[in-house]
DRENDO-1510 file (C-alpha; in Angstrom, 1 decimal, always signed):
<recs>
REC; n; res; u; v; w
REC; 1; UNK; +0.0; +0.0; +0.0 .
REC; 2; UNK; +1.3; +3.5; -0.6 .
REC; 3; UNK; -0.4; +6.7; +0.8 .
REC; 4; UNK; -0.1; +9.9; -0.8 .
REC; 5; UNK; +0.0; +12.7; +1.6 .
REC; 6; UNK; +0.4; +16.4; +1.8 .
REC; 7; UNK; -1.3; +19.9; +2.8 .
REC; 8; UNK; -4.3; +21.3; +0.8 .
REC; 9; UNK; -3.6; +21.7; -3.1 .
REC; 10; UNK; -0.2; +20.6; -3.7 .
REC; 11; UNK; -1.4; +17.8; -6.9 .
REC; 12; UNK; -2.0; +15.1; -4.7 .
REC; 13; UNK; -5.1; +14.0; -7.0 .
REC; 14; UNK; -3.1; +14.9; -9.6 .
REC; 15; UNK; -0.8; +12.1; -9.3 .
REC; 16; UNK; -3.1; +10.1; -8.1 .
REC; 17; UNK; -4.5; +9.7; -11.5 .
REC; 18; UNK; -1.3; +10.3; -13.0 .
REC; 19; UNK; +0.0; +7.0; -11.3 .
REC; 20; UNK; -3.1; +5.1; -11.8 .
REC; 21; UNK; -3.5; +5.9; -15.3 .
REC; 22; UNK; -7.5; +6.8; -14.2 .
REC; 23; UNK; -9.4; +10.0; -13.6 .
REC; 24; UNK; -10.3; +8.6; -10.4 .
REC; 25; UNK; -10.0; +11.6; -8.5 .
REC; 26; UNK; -11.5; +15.2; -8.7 .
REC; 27; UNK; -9.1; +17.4; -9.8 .
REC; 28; UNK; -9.5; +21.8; -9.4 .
REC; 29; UNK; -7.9; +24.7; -8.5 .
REC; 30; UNK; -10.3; +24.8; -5.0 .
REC; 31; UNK; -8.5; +23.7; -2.4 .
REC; 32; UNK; -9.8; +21.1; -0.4 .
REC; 33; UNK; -11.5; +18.9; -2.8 .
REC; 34; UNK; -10.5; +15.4; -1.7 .
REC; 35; UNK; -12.1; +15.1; +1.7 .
REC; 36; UNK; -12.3; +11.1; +1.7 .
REC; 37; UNK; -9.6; +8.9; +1.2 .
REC; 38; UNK; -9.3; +7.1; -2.0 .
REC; 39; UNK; -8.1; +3.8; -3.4 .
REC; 40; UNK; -6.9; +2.3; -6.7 .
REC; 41; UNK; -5.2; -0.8; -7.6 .
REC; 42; UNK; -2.0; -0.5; -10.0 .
REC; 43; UNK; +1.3; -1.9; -11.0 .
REC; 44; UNK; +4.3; -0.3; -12.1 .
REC; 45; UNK; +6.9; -2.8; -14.0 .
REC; 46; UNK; +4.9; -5.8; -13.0 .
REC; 47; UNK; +5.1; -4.8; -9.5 .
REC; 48; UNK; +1.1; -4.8; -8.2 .
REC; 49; UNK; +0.0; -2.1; -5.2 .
REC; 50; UNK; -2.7; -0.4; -3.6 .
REC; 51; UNK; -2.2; +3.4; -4.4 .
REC; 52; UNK; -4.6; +5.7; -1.6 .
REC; 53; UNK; -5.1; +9.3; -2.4 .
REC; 54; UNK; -5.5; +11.4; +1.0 .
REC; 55; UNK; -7.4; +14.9; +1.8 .
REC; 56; UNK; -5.1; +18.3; +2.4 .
REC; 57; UNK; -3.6; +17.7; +6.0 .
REC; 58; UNK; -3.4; +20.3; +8.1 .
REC; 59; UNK; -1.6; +18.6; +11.7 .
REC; 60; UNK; -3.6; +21.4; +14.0 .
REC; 61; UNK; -6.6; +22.4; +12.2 .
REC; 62; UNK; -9.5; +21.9; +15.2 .
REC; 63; UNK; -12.6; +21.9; +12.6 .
REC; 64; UNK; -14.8; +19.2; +11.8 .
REC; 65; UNK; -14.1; +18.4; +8.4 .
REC; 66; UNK; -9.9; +19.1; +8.1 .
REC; 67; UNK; -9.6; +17.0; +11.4 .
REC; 68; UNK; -11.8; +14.3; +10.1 .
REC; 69; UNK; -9.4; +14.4; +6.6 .
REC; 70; UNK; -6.5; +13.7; +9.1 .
REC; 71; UNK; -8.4; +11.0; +11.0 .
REC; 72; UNK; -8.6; +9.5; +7.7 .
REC; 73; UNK; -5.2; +9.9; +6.6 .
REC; 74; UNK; -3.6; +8.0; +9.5 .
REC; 75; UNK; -6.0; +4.8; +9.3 .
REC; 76; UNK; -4.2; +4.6; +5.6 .
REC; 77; UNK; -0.5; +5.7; +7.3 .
REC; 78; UNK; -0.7; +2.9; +9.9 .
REC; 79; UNK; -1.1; +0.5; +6.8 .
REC; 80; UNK; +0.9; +2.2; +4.6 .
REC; 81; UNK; +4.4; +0.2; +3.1 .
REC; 82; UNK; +5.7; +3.4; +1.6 .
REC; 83; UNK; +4.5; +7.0; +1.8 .
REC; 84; UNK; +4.7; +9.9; -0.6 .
REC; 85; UNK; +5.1; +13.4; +0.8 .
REC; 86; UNK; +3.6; +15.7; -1.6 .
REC; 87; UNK; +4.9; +19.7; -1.4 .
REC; 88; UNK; +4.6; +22.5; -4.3 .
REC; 89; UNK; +7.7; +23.0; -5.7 .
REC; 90; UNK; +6.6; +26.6; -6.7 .
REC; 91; UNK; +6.1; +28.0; -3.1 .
REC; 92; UNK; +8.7; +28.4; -0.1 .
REC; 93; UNK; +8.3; +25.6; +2.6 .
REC; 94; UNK; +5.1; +26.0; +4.8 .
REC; 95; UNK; +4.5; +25.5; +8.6 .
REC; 96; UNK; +1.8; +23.0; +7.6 .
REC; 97; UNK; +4.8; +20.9; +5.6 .
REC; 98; UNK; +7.1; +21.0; +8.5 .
REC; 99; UNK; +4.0; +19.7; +11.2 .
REC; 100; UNK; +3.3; +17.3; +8.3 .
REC; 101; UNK; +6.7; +16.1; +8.0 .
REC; 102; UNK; +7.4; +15.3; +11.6 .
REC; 103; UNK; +4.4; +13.6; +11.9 .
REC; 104; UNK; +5.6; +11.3; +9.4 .
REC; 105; UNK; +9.3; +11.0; +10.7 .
REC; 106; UNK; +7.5; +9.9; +14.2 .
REC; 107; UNK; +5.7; +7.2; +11.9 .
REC; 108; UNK; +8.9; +5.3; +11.4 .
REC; 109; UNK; +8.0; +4.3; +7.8 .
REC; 110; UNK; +10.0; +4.5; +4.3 .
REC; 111; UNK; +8.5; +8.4; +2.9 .
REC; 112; UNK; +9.8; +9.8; -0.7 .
REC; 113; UNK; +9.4; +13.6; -0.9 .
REC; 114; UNK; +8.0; +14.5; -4.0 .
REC; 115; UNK; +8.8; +17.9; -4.7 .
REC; 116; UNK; +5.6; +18.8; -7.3 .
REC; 117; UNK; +5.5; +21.7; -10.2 .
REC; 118; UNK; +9.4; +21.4; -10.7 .
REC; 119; UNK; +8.8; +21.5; -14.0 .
REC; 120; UNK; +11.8; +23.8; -15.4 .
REC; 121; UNK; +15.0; +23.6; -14.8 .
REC; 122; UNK; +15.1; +26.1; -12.7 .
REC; 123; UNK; +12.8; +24.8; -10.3 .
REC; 124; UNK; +13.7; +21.4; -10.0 .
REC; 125; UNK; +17.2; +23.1; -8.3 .
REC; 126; UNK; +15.2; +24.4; -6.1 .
REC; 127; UNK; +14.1; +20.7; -4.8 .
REC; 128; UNK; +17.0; +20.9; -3.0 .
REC; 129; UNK; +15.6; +23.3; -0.4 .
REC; 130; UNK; +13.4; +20.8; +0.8 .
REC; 131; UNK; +16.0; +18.9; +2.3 .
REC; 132; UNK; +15.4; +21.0; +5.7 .
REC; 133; UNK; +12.0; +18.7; +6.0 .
REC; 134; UNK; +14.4; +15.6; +6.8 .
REC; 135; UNK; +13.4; +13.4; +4.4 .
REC; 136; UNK; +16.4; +12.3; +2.4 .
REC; 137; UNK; +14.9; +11.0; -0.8 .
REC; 138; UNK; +13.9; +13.9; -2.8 .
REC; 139; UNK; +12.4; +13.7; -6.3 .
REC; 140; UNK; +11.4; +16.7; -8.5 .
REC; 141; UNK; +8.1; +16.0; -10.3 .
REC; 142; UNK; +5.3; +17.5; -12.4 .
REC; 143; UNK; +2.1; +15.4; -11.8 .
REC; 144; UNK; +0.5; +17.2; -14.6 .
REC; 145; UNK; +2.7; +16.3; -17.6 .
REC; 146; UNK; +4.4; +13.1; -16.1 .
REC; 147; UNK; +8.1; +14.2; -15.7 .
REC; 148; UNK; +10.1; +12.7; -13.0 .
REC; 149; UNK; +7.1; +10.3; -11.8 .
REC; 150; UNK; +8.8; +7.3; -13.2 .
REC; 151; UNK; +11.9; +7.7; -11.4 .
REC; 152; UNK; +9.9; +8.3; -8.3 .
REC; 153; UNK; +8.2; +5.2; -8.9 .
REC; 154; UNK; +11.4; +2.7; -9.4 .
REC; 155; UNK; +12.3; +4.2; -5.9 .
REC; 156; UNK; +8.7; +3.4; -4.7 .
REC; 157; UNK; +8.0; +0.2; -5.7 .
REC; 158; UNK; +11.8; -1.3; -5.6 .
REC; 159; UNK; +11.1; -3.7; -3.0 .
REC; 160; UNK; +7.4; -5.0; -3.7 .
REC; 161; UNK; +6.5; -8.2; -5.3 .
REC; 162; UNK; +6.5; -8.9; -8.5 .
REC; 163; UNK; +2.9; -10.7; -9.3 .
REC; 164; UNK; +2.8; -14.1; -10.3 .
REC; 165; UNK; +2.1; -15.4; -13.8 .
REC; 166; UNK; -2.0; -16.2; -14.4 .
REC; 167; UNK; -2.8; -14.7; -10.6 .
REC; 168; UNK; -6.0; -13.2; -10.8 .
REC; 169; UNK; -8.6; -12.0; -8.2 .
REC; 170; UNK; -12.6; -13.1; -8.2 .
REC; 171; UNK; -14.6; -11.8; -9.8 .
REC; 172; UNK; -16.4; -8.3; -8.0 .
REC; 173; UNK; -19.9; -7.5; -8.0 .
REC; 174; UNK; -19.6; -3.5; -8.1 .
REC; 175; UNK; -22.6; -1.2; -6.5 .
REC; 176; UNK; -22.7; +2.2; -6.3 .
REC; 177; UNK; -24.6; +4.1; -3.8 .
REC; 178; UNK; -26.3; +7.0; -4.9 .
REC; 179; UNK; -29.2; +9.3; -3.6 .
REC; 180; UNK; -29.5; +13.2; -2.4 .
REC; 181; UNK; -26.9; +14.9; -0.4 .
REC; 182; UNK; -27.2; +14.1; +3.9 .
REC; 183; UNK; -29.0; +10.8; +3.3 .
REC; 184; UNK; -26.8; +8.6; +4.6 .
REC; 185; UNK; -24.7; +7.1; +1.7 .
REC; 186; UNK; -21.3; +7.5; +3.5 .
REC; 187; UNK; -22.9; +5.5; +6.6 .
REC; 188; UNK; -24.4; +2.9; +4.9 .
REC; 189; UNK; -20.3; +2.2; +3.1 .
REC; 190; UNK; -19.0; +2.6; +6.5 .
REC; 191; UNK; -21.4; +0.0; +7.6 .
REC; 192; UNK; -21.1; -2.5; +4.9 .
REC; 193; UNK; -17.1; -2.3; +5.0 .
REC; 194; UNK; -17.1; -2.2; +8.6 .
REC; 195; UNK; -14.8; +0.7; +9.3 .
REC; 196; UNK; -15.1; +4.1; +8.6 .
REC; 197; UNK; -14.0; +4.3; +4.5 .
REC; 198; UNK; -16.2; +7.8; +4.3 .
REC; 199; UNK; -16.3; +10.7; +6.5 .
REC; 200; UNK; -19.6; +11.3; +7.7 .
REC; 201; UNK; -20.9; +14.7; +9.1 .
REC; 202; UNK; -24.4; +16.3; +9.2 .
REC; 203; UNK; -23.2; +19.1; +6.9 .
REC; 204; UNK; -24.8; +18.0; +2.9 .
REC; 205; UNK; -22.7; +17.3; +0.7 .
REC; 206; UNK; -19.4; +16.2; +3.0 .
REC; 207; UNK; -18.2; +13.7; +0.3 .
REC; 208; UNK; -17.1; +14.9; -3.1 .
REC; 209; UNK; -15.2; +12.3; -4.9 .
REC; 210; UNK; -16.5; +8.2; -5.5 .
REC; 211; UNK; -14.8; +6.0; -2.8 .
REC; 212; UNK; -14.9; +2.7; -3.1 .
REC; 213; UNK; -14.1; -0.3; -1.0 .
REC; 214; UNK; -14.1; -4.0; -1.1 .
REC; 215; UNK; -15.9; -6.3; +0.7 .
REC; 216; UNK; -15.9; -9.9; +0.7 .
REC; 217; UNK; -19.0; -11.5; +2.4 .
REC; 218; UNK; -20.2; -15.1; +2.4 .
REC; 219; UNK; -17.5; -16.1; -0.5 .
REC; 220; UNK; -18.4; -13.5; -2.4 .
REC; 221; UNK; -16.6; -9.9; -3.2 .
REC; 222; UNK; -18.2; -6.6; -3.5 .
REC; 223; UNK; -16.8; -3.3; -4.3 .
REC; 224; UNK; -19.4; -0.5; -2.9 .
REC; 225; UNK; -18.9; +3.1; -4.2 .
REC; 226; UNK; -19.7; +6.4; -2.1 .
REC; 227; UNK; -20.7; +8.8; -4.5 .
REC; 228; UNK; -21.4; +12.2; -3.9 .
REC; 229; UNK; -25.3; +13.2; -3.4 .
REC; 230; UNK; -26.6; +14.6; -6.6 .
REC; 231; UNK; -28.4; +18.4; -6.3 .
REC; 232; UNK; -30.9; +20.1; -8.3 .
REC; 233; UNK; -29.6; +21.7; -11.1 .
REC; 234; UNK; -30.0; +25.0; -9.8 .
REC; 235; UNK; -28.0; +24.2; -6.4 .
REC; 236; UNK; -25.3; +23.3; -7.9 .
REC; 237; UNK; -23.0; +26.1; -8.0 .
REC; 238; UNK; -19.2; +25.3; -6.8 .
REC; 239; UNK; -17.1; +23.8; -9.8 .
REC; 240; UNK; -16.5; +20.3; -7.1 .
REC; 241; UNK; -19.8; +20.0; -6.9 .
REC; 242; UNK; -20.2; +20.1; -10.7 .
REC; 243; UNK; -18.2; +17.1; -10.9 .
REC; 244; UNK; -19.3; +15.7; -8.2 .
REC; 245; UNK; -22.3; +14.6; -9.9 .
REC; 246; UNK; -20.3; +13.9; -13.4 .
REC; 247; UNK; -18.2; +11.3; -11.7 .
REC; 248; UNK; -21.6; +10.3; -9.9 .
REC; 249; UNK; -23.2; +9.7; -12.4 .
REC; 250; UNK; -20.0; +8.2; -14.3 .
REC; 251; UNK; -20.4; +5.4; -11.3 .
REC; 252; UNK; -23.8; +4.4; -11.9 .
REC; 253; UNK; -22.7; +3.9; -15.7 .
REC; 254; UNK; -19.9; +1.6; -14.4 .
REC; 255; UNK; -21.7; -0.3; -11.4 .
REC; 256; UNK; -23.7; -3.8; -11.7 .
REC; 257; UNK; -26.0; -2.7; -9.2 .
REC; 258; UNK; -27.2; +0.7; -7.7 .
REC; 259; UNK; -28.5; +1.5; -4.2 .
REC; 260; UNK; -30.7; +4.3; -4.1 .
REC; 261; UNK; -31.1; +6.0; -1.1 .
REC; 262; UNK; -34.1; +7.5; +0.4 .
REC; 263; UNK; -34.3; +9.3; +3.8 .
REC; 264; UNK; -37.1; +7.6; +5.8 .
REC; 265; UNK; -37.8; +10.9; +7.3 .
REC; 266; UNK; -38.5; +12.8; +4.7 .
REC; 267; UNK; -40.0; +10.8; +2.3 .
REC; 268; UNK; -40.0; +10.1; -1.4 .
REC; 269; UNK; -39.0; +13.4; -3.5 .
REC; 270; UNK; -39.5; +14.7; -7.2 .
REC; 271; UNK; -35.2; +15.0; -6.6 .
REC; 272; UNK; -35.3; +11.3; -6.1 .
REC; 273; UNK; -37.4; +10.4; -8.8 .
REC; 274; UNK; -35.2; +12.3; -11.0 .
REC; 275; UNK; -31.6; +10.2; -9.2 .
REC; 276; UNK; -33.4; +7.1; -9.6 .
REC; 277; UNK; -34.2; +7.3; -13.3 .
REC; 278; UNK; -30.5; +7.8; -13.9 .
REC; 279; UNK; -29.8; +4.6; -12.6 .
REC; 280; UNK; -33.0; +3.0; -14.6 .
REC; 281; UNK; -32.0; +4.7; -17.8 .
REC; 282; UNK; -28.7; +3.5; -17.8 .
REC; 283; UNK; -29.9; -0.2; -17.3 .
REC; 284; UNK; -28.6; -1.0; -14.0 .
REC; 285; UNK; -29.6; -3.3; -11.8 .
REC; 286; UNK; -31.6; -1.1; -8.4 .
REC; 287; UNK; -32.4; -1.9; -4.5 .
REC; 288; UNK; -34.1; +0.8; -3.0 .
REC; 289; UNK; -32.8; +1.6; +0.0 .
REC; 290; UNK; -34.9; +3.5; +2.6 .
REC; 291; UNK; -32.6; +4.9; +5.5 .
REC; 292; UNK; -33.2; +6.5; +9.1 .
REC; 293; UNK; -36.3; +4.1; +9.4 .
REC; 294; UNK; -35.2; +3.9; +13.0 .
REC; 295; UNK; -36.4; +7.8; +13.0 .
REC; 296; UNK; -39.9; +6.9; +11.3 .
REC; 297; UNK; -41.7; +6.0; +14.3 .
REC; 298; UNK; -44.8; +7.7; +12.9 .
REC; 299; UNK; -44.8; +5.4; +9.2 .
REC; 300; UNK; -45.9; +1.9; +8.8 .
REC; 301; UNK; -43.9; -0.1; +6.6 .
REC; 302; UNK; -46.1; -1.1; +4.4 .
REC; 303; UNK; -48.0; +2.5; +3.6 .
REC; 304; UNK; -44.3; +4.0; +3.0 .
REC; 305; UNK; -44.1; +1.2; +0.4 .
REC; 306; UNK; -47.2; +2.3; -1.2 .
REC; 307; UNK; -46.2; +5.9; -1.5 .
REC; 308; UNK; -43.0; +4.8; -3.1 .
REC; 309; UNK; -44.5; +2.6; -5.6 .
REC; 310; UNK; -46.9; +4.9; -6.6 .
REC; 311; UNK; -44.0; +7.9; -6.9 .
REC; 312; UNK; -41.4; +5.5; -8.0 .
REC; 313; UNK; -43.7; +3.8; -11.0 .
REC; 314; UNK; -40.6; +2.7; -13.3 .
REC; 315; UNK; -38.9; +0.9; -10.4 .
REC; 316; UNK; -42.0; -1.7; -9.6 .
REC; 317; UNK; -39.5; -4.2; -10.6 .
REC; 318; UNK; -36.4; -3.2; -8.0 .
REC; 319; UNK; -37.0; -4.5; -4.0 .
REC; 320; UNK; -36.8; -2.1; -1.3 .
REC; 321; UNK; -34.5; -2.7; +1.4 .
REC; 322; UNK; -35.6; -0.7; +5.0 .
REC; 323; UNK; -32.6; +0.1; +7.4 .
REC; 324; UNK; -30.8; +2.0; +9.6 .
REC; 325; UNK; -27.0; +2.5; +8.7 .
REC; 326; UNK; -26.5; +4.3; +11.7 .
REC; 327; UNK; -27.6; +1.5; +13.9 .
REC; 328; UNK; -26.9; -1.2; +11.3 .
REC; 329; UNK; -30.2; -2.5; +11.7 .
REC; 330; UNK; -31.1; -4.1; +8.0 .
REC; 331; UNK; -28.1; -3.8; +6.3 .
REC; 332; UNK; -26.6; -7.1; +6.2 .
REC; 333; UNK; -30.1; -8.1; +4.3 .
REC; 334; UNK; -28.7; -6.0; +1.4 .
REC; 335; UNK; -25.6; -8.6; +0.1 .
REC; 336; UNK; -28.4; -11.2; -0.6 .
REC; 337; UNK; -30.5; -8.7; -2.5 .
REC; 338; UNK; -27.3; -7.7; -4.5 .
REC; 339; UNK; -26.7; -11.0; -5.1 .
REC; 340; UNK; -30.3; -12.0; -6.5 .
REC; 341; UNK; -30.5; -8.9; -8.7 .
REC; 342; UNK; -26.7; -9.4; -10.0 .
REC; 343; UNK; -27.7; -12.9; -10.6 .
REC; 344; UNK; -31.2; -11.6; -12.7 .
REC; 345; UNK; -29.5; -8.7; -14.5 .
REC; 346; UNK; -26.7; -11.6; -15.9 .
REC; 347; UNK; -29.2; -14.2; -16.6 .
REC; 348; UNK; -29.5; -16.0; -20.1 .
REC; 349; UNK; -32.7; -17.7; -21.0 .
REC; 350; UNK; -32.1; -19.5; -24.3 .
REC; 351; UNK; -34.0; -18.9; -27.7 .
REC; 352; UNK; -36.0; -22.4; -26.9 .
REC; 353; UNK; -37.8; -21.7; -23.5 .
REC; 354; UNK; -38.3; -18.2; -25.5 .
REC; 355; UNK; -40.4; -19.7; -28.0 .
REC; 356; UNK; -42.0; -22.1; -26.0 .
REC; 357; UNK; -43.3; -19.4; -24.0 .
REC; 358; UNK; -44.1; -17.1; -26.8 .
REC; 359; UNK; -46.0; -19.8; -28.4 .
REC; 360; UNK; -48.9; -19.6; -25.9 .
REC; 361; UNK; -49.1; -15.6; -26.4 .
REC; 362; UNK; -51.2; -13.4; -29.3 .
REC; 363; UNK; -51.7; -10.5; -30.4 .
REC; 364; UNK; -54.6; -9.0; -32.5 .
REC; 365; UNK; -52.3; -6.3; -34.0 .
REC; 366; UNK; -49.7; -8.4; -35.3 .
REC; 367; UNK; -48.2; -12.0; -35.7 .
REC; 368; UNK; -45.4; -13.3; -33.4 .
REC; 369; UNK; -42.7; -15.6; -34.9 .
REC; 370; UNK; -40.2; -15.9; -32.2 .
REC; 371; UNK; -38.3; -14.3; -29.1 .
REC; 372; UNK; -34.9; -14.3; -28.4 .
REC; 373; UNK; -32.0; -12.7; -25.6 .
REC; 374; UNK; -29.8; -10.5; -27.2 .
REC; 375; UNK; -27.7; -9.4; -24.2 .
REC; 376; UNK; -27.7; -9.1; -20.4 .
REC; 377; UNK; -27.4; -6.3; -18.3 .
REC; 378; UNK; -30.0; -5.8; -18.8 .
REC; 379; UNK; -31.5; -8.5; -20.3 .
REC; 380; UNK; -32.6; -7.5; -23.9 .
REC; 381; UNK; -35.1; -9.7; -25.9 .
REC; 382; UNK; -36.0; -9.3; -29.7 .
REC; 383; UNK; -39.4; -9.8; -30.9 .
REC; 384; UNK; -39.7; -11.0; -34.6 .
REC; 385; UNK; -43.2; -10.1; -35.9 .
REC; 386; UNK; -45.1; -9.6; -39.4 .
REC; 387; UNK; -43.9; -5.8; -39.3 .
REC; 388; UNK; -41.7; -3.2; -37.8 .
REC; 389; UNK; -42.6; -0.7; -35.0 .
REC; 390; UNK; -42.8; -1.1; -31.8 .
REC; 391; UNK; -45.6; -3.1; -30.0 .
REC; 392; UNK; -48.5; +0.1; -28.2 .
REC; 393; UNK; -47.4; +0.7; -24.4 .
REC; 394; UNK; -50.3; -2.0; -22.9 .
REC; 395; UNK; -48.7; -5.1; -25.3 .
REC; 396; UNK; -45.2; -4.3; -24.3 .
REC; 397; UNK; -45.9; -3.8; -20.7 .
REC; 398; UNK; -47.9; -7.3; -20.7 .
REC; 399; UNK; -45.0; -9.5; -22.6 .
REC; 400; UNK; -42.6; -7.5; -20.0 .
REC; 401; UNK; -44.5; -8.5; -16.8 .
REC; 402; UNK; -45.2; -12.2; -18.8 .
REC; 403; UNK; -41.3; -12.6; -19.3 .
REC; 404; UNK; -40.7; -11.4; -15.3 .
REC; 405; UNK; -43.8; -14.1; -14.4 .
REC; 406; UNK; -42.0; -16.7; -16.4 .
REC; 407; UNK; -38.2; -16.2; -15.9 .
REC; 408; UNK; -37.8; -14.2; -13.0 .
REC; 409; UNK; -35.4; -10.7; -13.5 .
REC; 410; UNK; -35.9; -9.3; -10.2 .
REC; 411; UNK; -34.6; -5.8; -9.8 .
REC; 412; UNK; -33.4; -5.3; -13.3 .
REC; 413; UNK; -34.9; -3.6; -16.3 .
REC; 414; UNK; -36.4; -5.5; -19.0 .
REC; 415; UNK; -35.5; -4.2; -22.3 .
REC; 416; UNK; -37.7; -5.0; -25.3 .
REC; 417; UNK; -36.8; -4.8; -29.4 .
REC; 418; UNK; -38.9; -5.6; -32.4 .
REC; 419; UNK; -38.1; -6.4; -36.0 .
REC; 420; UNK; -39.8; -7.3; -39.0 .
REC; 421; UNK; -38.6; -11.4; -39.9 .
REC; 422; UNK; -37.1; -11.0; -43.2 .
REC; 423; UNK; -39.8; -13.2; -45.6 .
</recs>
């Protein structure tokens, strides 16, 4: 494992990505953008290693959020077999370097000082004032255009492993949480991974970039992503949140399965509506997830659920999951319902029990030949008919809920395509 650390802004998520070969991270001229820490899995040379992207430290800031960064950046230290101490090559040496550094000499571990934005020659001379931190190896870098990461790298990396020929890892179901700002997104990750992965404050909006962790449960692996909760249009005004919900939604486009959050308390909004239909559009496989229902004492399960099928029409096909990721109350029923809808979004049903089905089905407005899968997540049929169009909205909705009757599909969309048979 190797941790990238260093105050606010240096180009820590710069080389991050840089190193990773990823746009992973959120990257601005704000400081302060990474809050949460953040993982990827690379190689350099054959050489295999966790790579963890930290917030800005700052050793003696008392409020909430910069002392929660640091909180987060030692759980990664303690693991950590080589550190990388970020500082800008373009500014004189800071107070918060000089706390940072002596909190890492007290840490006892092997730390490169990576002296970033050194890149002219002029400035990479200056790398040589950094000595006074007391780390002795010193590389000049520019995260942004590569230069001087590869050396930094070879020093990095010289005494890992190099991984073994045909090694590979089983195979991850990945879920991305997703939902409005404050409804307990980062809690429910925390609770699943059983440590804290996400800081988690009552101020909206706390986590900006998608962090991920992997879980193994019952033999099988999961990799949950933490994304950022997704605003209105209109309320979205700081360029990190912008991206915030570009790499959101980025997340659902890249996940098997999608948790949608709902606050319990509040109830079922038009905002979620709108959050959920990204993850239907893009095909996903979705659990509904309704949070805080420890602080619903007033609801009854079963009338919430009514109110949420009736606002949440399109997702009659997803189950809805009701916990408490504060008190972990529900939440280890959620693996099982990842693993049934992962199982129904991946499903194949061949083109004979297709036509065997089909065979007991008719339609006045046209003539059904036969009905075949073309592709899983989702699961995509093709109805050949007489003629070309679509079949009206009642037809298609009734072959849908037939082929969910029949085959099962739980939690995923159906998607339906018809073609004229060639004569």
């Amino acid at each position: 494992m190797v941790v990238i650390v260093g105050r606010p802004n240096v180009g820590k998520s710069t080389l991050f990505n840089r190193i990773t070969g990823q746009r992973r991270a959120i990257v601005g001229d704000e400081p302060g953008i990474t809050r949460d820490r953040l993982h990827g899995v690379t190689e350099y040379q054959g050489r295999p290693f966790e790579l963890i992207d930290t917030g800005g430290i700052v050793v003696d800031d008392a409020e909430y959020i910069p002392a929660q960064i640091l909180k987060q950046a030692r759980r990664a230290l303690e693991g950590a077999a080589h550190i990388i101490f970020l500082v800008d090559g373009r500014s004189e040496i800071t107070g918060p370097d000089r706390d940072l550094a002596a909190l890492l000499r007290r840490l006892g571990k092997p730390v490169s000082l990576a002296v970033n934005k050194a890149d002219t020659h002029g400035r990479e001379d200056l790398a040589h004032d950094f000595y006074s931190l007391g780390v002795a190896d010193i590389f000049p870098v520019s995260a942004e255009h590569g230069i001087g990461v590869d050396a930094l790298m070879e020093h990095v990396t010289a005494g890992f492993a190099e991984e073994a020929a045909g090694e590979a890892q089983a195979e991850s179901i990945k879920v991305a949480i997703i939902g409005r700002p404050n409804t307990g997104k980062s809690t429910l990750l925390n609770a699943l991974a059983g440590e804290e992965r996400s800081i988690v404050s009552p101020v909206a909006g706390t986590t900006r970039d998608s962090v991920d962790e992997t879980v193994e449960h019952q033999g099988a692996r999961y990799t949950f992503v933490d994304t950022a909760g997704i605003r209105r249009k209109g309320k979205t005004k700081l360029m990190a949140e912008k991206l915030s919900v570009v790499m959101a939604r980025r997340s659902i486009r890249m996940a098997d399965v999608v948790l949608v959050m709902l606050d319990a308390s509040e109830g079922v909004l038009a905002l979620d509506a709108t959050i959920a239909g990204y993850a239907h559009e893009g095909g996903r496989g979705v659990i509904v997830c309704v949070n805080k229902w420890d602080l619903a004492t007033d609801k009854k399960r079963s009338a919430f659920e009514r109110d949420l099928r009736d606002q949440l029409k399109f997702l009659e096909y997803a189950p809805v999951v009701f916990l408490s990721a504060k008190t972990g109350a529900g939440v280890d029923r959620i693996f099982k319902q990842i693993r049934d809808v992962y199982e129904s979004a991946t499903k194949r049903v061949t083109t004979g029990e297709l036509n065997r089905f089909v065979e007991k089905l008719h339609f006045e407005e046209r003539k059904i030949y036969y009905l075949t899968q073309a592709s899983v997540r989702p699961p995509t049929f093709v109805l050949f008919t007489n003629r070309t169009g679509p079949l009206n909205f009642s037809h298609e909705r009734y072959l849908v809920n037939q082929i969910r009757k029949k085959f099962g599909f739980r939690g995923t969309p159906v998607v339906l395509k018809v073609k004229a048979k060639d004569r």
